[in-house]
ZADO-1210 file (C-alpha; in nm, 4 decimals, padded with zeros to 6 digits):
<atoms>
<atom x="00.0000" y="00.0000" z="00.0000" code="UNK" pos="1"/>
<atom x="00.3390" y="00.2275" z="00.0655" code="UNK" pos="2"/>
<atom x="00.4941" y="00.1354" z="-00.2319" code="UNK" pos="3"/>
<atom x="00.1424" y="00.2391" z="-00.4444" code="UNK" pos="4"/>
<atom x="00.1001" y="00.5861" z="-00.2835" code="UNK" pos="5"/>
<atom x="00.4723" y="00.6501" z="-00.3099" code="UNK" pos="6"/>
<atom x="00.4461" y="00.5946" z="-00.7146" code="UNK" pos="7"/>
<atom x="00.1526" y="00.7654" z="-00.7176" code="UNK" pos="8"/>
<atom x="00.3233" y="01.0441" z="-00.5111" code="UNK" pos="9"/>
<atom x="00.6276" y="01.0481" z="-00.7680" code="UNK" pos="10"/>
<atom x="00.4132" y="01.0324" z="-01.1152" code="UNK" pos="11"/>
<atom x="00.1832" y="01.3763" z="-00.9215" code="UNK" pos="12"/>
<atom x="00.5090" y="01.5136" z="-00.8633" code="UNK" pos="13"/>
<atom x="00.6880" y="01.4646" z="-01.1904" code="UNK" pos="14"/>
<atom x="00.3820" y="01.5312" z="-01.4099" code="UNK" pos="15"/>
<atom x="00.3650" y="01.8816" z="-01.1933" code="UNK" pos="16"/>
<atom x="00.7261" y="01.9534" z="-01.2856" code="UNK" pos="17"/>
<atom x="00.6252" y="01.8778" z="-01.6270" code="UNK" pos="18"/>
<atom x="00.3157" y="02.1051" z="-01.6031" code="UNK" pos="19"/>
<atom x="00.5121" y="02.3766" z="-01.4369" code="UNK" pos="20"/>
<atom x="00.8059" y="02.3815" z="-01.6950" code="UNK" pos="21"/>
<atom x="00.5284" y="02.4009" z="-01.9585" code="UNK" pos="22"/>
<atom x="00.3772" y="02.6516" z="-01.8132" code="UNK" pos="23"/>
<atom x="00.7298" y="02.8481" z="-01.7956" code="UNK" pos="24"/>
<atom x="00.7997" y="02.7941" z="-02.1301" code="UNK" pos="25"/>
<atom x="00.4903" y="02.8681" z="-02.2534" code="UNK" pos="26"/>
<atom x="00.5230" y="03.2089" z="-02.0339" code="UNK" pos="27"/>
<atom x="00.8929" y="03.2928" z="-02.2011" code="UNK" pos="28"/>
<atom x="00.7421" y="03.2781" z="-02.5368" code="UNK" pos="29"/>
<atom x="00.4609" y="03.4725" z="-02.4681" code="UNK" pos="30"/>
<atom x="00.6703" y="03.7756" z="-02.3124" code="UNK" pos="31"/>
<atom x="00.9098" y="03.6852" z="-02.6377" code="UNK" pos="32"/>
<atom x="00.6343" y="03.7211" z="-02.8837" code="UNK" pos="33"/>
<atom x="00.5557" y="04.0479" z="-02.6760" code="UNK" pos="34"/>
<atom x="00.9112" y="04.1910" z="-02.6728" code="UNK" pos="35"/>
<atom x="00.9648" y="04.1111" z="-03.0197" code="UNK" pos="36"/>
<atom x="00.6175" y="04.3113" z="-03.1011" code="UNK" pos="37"/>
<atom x="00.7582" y="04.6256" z="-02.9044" code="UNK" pos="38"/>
<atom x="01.1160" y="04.6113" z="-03.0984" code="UNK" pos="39"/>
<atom x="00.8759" y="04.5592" z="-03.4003" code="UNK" pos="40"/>
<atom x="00.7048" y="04.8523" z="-03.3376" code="UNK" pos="41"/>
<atom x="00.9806" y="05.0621" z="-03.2409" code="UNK" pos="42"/>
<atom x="01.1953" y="04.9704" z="-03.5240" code="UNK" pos="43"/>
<atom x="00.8625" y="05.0541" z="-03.7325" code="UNK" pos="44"/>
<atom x="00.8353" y="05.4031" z="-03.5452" code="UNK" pos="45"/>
<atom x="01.2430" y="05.4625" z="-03.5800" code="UNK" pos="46"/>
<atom x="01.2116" y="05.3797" z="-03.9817" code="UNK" pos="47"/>
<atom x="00.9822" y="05.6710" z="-03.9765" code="UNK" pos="48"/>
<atom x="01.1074" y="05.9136" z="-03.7440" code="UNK" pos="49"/>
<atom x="01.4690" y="05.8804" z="-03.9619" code="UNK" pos="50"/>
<atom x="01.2944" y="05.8758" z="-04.3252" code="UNK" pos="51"/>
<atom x="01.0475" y="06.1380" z="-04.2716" code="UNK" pos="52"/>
<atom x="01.3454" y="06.4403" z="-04.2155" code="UNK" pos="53"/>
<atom x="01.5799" y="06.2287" z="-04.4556" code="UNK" pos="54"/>
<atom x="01.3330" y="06.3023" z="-04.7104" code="UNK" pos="55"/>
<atom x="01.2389" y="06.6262" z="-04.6516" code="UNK" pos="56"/>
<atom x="01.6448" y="06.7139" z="-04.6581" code="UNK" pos="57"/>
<atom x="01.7355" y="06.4899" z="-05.0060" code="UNK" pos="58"/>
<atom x="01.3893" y="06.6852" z="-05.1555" code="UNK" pos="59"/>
<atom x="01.5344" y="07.0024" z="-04.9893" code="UNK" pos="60"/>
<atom x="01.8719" y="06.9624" z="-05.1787" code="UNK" pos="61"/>
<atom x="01.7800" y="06.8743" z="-05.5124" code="UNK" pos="62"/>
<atom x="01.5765" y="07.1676" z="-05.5325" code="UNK" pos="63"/>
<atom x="01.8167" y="07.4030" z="-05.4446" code="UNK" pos="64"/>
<atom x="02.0900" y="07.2146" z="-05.6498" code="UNK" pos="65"/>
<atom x="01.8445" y="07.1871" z="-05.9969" code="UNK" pos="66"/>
<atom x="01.6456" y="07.5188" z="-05.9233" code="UNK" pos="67"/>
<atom x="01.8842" y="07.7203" z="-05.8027" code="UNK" pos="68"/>
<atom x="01.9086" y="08.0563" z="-06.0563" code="UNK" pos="69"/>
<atom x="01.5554" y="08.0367" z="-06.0080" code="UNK" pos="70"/>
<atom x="01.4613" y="08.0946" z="-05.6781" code="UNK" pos="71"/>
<atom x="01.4384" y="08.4090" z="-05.4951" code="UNK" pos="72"/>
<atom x="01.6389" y="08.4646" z="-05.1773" code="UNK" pos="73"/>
<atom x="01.3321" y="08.4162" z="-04.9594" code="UNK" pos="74"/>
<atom x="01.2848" y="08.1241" z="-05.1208" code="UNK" pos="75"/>
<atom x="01.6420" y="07.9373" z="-05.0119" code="UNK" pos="76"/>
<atom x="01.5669" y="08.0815" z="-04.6863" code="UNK" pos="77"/>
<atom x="01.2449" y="07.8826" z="-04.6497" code="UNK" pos="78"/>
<atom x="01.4090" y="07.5845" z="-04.7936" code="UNK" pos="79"/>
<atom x="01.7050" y="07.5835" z="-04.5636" code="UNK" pos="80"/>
<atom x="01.4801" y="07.6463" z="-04.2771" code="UNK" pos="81"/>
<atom x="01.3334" y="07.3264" z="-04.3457" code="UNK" pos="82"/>
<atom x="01.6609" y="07.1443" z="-04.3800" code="UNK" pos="83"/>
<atom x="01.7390" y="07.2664" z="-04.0646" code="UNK" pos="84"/>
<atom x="01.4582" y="07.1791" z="-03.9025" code="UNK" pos="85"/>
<atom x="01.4463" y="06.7968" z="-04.0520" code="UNK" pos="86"/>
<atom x="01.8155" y="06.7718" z="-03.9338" code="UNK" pos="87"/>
<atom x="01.6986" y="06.9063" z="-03.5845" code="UNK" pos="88"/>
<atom x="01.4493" y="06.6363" z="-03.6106" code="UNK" pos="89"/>
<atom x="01.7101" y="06.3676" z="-03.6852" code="UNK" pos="90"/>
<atom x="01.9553" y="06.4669" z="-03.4317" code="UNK" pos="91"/>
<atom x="01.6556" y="06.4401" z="-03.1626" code="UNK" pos="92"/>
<atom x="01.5773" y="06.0819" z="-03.2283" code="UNK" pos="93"/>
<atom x="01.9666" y="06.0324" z="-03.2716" code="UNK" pos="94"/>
<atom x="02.0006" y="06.1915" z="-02.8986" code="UNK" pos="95"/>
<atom x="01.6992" y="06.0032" z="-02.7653" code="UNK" pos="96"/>
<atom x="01.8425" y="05.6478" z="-02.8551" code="UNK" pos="97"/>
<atom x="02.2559" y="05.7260" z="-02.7426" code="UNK" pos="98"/>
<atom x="02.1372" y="05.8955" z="-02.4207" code="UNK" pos="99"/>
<atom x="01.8587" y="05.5579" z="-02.3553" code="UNK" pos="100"/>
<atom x="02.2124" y="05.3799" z="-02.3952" code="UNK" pos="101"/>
<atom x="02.3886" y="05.5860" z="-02.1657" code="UNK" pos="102"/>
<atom x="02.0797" y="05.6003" z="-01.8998" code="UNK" pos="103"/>
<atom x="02.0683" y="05.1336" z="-01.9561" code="UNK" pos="104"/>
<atom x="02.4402" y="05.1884" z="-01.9028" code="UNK" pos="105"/>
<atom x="02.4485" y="05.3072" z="-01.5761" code="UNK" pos="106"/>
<atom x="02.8150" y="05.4654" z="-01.6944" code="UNK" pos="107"/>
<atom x="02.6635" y="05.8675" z="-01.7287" code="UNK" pos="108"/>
<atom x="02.8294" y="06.1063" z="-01.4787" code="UNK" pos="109"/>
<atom x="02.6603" y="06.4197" z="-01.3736" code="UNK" pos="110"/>
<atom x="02.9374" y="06.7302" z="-01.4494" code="UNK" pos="111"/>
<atom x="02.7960" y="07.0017" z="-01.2946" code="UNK" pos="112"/>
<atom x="02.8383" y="07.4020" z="-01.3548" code="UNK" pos="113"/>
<atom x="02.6539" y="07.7200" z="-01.2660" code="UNK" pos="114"/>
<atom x="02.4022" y="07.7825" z="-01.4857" code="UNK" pos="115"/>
<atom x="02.1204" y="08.0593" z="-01.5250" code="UNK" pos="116"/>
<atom x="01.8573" y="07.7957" z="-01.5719" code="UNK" pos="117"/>
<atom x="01.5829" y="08.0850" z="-01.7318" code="UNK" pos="118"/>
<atom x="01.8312" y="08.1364" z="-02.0277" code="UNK" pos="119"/>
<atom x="01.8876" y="07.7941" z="-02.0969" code="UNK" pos="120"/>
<atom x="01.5004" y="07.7224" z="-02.1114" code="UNK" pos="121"/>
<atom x="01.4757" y="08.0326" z="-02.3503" code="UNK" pos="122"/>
<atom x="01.7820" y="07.8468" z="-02.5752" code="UNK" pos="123"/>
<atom x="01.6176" y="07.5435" z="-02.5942" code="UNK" pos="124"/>
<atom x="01.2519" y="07.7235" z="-02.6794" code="UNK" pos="125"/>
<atom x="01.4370" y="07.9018" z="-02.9771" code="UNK" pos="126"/>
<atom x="01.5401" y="07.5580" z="-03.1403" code="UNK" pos="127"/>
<atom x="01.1876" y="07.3930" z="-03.1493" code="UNK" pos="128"/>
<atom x="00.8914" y="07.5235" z="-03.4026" code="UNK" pos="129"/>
<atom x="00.6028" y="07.5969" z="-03.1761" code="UNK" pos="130"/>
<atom x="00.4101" y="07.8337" z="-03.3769" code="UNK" pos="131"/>
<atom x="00.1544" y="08.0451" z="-03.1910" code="UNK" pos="132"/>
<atom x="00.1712" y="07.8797" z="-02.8585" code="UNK" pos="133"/>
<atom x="00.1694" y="08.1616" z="-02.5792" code="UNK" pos="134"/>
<atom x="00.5349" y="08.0549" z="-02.4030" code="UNK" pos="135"/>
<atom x="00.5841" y="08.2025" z="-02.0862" code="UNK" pos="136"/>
<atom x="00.8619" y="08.1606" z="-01.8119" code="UNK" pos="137"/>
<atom x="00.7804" y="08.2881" z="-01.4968" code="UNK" pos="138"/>
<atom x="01.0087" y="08.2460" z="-01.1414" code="UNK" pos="139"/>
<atom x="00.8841" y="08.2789" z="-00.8254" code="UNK" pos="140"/>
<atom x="01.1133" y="08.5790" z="-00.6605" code="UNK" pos="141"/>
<atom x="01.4440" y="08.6014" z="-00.7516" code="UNK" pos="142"/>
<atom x="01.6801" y="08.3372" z="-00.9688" code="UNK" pos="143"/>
<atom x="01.9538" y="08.1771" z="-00.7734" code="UNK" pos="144"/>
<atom x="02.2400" y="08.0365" z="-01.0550" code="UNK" pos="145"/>
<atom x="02.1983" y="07.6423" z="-00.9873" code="UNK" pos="146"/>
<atom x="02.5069" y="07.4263" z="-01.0473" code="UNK" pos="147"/>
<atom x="02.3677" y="07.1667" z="-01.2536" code="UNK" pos="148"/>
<atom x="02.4481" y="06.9531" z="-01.5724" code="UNK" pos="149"/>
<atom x="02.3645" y="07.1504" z="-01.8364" code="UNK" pos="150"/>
<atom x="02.3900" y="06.8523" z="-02.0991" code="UNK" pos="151"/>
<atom x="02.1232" y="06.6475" z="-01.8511" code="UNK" pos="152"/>
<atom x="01.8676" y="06.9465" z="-01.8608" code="UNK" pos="153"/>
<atom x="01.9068" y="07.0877" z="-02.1946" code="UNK" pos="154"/>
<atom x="01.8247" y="06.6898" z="-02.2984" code="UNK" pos="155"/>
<atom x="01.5156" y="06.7388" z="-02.0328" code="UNK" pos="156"/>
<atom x="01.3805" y="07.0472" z="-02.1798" code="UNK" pos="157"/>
<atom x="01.4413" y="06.9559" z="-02.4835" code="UNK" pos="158"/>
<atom x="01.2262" y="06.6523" z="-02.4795" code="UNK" pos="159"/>
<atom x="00.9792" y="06.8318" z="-02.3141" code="UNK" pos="160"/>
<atom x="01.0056" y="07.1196" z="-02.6004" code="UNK" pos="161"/>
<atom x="00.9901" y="06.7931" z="-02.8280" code="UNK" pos="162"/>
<atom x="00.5979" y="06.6766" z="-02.6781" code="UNK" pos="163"/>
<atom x="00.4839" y="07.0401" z="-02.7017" code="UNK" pos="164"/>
<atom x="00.5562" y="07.0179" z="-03.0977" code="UNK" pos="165"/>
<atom x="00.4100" y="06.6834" z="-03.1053" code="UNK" pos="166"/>
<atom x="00.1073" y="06.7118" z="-02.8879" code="UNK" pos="167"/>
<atom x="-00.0765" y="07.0237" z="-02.7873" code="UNK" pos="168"/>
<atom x="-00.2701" y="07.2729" z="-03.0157" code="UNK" pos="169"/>
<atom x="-00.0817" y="07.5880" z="-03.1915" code="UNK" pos="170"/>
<atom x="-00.2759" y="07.8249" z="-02.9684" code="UNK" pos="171"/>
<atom x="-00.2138" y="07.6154" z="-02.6103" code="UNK" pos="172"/>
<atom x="-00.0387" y="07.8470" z="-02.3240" code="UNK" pos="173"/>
<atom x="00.2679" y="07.6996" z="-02.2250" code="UNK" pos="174"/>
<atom x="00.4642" y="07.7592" z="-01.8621" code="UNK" pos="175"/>
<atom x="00.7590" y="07.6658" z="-01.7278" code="UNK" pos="176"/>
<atom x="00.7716" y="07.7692" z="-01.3894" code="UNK" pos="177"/>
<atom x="01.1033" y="07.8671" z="-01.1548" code="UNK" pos="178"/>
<atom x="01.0179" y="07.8102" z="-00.7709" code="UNK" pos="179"/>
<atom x="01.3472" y="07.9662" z="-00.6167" code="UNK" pos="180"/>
<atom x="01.4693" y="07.7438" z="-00.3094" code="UNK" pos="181"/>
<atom x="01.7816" y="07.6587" z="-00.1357" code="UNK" pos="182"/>
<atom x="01.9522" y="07.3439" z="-00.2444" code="UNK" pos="183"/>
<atom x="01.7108" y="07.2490" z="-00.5121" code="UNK" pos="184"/>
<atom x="01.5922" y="07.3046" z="-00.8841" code="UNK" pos="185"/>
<atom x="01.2362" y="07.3436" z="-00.8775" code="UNK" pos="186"/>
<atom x="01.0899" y="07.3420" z="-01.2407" code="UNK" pos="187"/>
<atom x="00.7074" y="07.2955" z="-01.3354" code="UNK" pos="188"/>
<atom x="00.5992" y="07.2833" z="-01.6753" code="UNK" pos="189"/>
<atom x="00.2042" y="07.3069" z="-01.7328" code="UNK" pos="190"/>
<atom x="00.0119" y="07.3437" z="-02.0746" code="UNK" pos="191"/>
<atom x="-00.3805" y="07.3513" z="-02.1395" code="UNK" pos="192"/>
<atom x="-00.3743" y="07.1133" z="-02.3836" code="UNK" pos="193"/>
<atom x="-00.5239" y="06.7513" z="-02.4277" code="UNK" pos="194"/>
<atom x="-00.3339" y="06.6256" z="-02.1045" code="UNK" pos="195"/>
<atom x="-00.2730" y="06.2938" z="-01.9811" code="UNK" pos="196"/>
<atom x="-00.5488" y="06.0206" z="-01.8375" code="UNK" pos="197"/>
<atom x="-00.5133" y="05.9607" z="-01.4929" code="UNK" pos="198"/>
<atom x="-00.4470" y="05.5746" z="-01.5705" code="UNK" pos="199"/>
<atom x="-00.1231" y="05.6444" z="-01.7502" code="UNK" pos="200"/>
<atom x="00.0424" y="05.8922" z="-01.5048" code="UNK" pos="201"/>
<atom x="00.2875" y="05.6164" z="-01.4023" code="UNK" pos="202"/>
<atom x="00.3542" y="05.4990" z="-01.7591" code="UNK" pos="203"/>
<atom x="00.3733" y="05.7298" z="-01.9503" code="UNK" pos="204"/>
<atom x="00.7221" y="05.7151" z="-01.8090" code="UNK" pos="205"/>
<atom x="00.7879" y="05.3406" z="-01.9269" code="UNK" pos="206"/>
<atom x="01.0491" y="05.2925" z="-02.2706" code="UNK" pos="207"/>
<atom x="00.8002" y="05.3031" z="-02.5922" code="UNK" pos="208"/>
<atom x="00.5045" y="05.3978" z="-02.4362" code="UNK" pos="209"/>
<atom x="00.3027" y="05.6365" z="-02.5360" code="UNK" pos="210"/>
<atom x="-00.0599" y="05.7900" z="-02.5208" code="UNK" pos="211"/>
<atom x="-00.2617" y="05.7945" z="-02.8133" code="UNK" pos="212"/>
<atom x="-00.0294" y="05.7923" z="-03.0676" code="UNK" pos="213"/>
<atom x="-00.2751" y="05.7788" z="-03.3828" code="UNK" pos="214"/>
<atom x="-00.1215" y="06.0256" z="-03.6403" code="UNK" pos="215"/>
<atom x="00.1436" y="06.1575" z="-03.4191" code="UNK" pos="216"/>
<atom x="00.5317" y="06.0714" z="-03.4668" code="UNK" pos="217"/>
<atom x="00.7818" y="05.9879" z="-03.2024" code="UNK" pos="218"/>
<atom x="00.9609" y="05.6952" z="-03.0554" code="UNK" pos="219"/>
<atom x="00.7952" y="05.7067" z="-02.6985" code="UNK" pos="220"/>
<atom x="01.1773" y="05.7161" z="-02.5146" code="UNK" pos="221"/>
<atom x="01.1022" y="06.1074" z="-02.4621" code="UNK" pos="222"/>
<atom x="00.9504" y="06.1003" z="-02.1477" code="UNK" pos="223"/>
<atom x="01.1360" y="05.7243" z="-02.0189" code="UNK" pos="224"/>
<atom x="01.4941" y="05.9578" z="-02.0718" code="UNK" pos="225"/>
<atom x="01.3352" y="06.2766" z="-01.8912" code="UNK" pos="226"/>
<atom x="01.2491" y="06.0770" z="-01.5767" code="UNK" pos="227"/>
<atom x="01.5399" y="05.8587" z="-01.6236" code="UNK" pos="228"/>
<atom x="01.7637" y="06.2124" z="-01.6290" code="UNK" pos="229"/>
<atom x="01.6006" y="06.3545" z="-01.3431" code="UNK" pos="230"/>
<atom x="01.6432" y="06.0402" z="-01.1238" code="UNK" pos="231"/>
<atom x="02.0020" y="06.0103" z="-01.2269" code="UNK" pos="232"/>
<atom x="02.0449" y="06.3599" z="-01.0379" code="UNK" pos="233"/>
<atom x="01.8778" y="06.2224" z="-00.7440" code="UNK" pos="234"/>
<atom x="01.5626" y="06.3963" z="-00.7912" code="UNK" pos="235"/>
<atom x="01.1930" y="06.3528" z="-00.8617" code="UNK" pos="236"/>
<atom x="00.9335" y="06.4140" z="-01.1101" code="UNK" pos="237"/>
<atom x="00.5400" y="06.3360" z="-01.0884" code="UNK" pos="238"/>
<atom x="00.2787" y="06.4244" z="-01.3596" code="UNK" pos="239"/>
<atom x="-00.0981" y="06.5739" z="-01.2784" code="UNK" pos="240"/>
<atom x="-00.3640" y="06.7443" z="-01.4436" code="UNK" pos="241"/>
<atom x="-00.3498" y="07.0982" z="-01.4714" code="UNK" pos="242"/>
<atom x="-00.6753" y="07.2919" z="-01.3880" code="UNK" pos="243"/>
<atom x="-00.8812" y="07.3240" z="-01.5602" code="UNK" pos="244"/>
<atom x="-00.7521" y="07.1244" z="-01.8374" code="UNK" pos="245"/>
<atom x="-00.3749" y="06.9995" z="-02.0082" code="UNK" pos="246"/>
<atom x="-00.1215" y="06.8556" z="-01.8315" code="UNK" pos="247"/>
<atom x="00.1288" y="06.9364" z="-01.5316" code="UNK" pos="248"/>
<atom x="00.4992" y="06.7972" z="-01.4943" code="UNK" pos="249"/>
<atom x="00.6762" y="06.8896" z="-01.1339" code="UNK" pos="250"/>
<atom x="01.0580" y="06.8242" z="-01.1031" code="UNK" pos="251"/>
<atom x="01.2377" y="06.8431" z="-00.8117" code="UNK" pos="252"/>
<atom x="01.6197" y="06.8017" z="-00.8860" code="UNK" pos="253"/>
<atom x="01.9153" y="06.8375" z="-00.5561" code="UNK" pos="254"/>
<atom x="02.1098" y="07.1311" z="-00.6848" code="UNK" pos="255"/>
<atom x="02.4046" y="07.3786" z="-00.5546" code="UNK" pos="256"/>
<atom x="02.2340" y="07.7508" z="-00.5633" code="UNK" pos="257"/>
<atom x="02.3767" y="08.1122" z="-00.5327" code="UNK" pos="258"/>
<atom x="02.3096" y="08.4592" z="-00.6208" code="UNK" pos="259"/>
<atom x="02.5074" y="08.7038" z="-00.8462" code="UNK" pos="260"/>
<atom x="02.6277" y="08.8716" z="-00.5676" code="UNK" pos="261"/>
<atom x="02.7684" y="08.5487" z="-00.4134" code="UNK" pos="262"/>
<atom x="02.9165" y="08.3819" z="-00.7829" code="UNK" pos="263"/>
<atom x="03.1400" y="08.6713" z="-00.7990" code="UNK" pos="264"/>
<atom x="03.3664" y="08.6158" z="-00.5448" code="UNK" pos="265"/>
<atom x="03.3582" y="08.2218" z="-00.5891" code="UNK" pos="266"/>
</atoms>
């Protein structure tokens, strides 16, 4: 009687192995298949995001090189404004993937400097198209110089910059707000565009993700690297809706801060 229930102990157990390791395998495909989709799809998105401005700069060329004695001055103007801006294009989605590298890495180190953080917001706001939007920066009290890494944040802004293009309406109002504190960068950003739903606060943040992407381009790293920058500097960041409507991004970075006054005799 022993002997039976031991067998019949040993086939449960090795037919549950069996089961198990099935269900394992079964499991590793599955998140395969699903990985494989998302490098499908990205490799899809990336094929677009890098042929879209190639085009536009080989058309670009061609015309200037075949149609050249016959185009006004205004004209080259307009046509090398849009070379610039399709190379501007390419060198963001360049940027995006060598700094997700970098960020998967774990090998980036923060070089900081002082930096008059409302200047370099209004540099990076000169290098994006944004139309009619109503762009305000606004501090709260008097600027401190912050020692920070200015390659980290002008990547931040700039992929911030990059979803305003992408993603709210030529006549939104944009802010990026200053709060002035000791020991810390305090930057808000806020539009009164479309937003983001509640249920994707969180991940929005994840690599490739992104909200409603029907007709829009874009790789979905922008936001992954912006949160992955910001935590790299030991800080925070959080998303919420703005009132009454559009979106709200709060970053909280651990910064060095002094006054004019103070920088001149350091």
């Amino acid at each position: 009687m022993f002997s039976i229930y031991f067998v019949i102990v040993v086939i449960y157990a090795t037919l549950s192995n069996r089961i198990l390791r099935q269900q394992e395998i079964l499991k590793e495909k599955q998140e395969g298949e699903k990985l494989l989709n998302i490098y499908q799809t990205v490799l899809n998105s990336l094929s677009h995001e890098f042929r879209t401005p190639l085009a536009a700069i080989i058309t670009a060329t061609d015309t200037l090189k075949e149609n050249s004695p016959y185009l006004t001055e205004k004209m080259k103007l307009e046509i090398l404004n849009e070379v610039e801006i399709a190379s501007n294009r390419l060198k963001e989605q360049t940027d995006n993937l060598l700094n997700m590298g970098r960020l998967d890495s774990g090998m980036y180190k923060v070089k900081t400097e002082w930096c008059d953080i409302n200047d370099l917001i209004n540099n990076i706001l000169h290098r994006f198209e944004l139309g009619n939007r109503n762009l305000e920066i606004k501090a709260e009290g008097a600027l401190p110089f912050y020692k920070i890494d200015i390659a980290i944040w002008e990547q931040i802004l700039s992929n911030i910059c990059s979803n305003v293009e992408k993603y709210t309406p030529q006549d939104a109002n944009i802010l990026f707000k200053i709060i002035p504190a000791d020991g810390v960068l305090e930057l808000q950003y806020s539009d009164d565009g479309p937003g983001i739903p509640n249920e994707y606060h969180i991940k929005v943040f994840e690599k490739f993700f992104r909200v409603n992407s029907a007709g829009k381009s874009g790789t979905g790293l922008g936001m992954s690297i912006i949160k992955g920058f910001v935590e790299l500097q030991n800080g925070k960041i959080e998303i919420e809706e703005n009132q009454p409507s559009g979106l709200l991004l709060k970053i909280s970075v651990p910064a060095e801060t002094t006054y004019i006054n103070q920088l001149n005799y350091e």
